[in-house]
C-alpha positions, 0 to 999 in steps of 0.5 A: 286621885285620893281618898277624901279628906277630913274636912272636905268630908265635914264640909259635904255632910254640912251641905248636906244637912243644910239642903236638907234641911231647907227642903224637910221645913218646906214640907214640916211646915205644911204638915206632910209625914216627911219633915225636917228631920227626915229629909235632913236625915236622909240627904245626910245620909245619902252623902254619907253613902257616897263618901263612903263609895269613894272612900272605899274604892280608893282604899281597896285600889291602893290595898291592890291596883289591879282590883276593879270595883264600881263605887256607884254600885253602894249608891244605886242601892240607896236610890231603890232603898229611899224609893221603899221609904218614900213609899211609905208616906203615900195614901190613897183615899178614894180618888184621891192619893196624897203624899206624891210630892213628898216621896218625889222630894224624898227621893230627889233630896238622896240624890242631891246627897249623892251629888253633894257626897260626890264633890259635884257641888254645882249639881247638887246645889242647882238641883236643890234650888231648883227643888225648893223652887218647884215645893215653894214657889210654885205652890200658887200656880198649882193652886190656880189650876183648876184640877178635875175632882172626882167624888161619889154622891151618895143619896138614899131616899125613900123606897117608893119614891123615884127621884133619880131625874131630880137629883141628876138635875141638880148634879148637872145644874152645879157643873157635875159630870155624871160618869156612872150611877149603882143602885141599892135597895134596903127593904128594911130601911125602906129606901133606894141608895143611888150611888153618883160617880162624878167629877167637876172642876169648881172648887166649891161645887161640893158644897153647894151639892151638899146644901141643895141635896140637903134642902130636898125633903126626900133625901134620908141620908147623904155622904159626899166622898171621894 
């Protein structure tokens, strides 16, 4: 065993950069917060961490063989790092929380880097297509699966008016579970705000609660969010 040489060094950053590189365009180009550049960035970097360890390890063995030093110890630390950085490009509104798969990319592209820095190029490479697989290809299946939208209904209508039955019709009628319902009151507006938690799984039934909602004379105000 020897410490890494020059080009097998350039040869692991270039893949690196490449893999990298090939994962941050898939993300830049539907416009998440970790693009091209970071990514590459950051698969770059992590071969360098490992190279570094290895490096390190021999030079320290050959400096005194009966050191014992654990080279992993450099590139554990930076999997926790990137964790902080992958958390940093996820937002929660509502119910909603985006930004997931990016830090999941974030965090998988350092350790192919790792693998890569390492030497363990059927690992790292297999990992990566296997990862562009699941960002690229995948991106129609996952648009198919009919997910479970969670939305807050929120109608005021006038104070002396009692239309909750008619609004929780139409909220059934276009395919809305009603998980629970709040009440407030404004005298000086006049009106009752009721508060709809609600989930569906039709793309468009949104929309169509917001039109009908919408055409009802009673409803003062509407906001649909989640």
């Amino acid at each position: 065993m020897h410490m890494i040489s020059a080009p097998e060094i350039l040869l692991r950053l270039l893949l690196g950069a490449v893999i990298g590189g090939i994962v941050g365009f898939e993300r830049e180009i539907h416009g998440r917060a970790a693009g091209f550049r970071t990514q590459l960035i950051v698969c770059v970097a992590s071969v360098l961490i490992m190279i570094v360890s290895e490096n390190y390890y021999f030079h320290i063995h050959s400096l005194d063989p009966t050191l014992r030093i654990d080279p992993a110890r450099i590139s554990a630390g930076a999997l926790i790092g990137i964790g902080f950085l992958g958390a940093g490009v996820i937002v929660k509104s509502g119910f909603a929380i985006r930004g997931l798969t990016t830090a999941a990319s974030i965090w998988i592209i350092s350790a192919i880097g790792l693998a890569i820095g390492g030497g363990l190029y059927l690992e790292g490479i297999s990992t990566a297509v296997i990862t562009i697989i699941a960002l690229m290809a995948l991106r129609t299946v996952d648009k198919k699966i009919r997910v479970l939208r969670y939305k807050i209904v929120s109608v005021s209508t006038p104070l002396n008016e009692n239309r909750e039955d008619t609004i929780t019709a139409a909220l059934t009628e276009h395919g809305f579970h009603i998980h629970s319902v709040n009440y407030e009151k404004n005298s000086a507006k006049g009106e009752i705000i009721y508060n709809f938690t609600v989930s569906s799984r039709e793309k468009n039934a949104t929309r169509k609660i917001f039109l009908e909602l919408n055409s009802m004379g009673f409803v003062k105000t509407l906001r649909i969010s989640g």
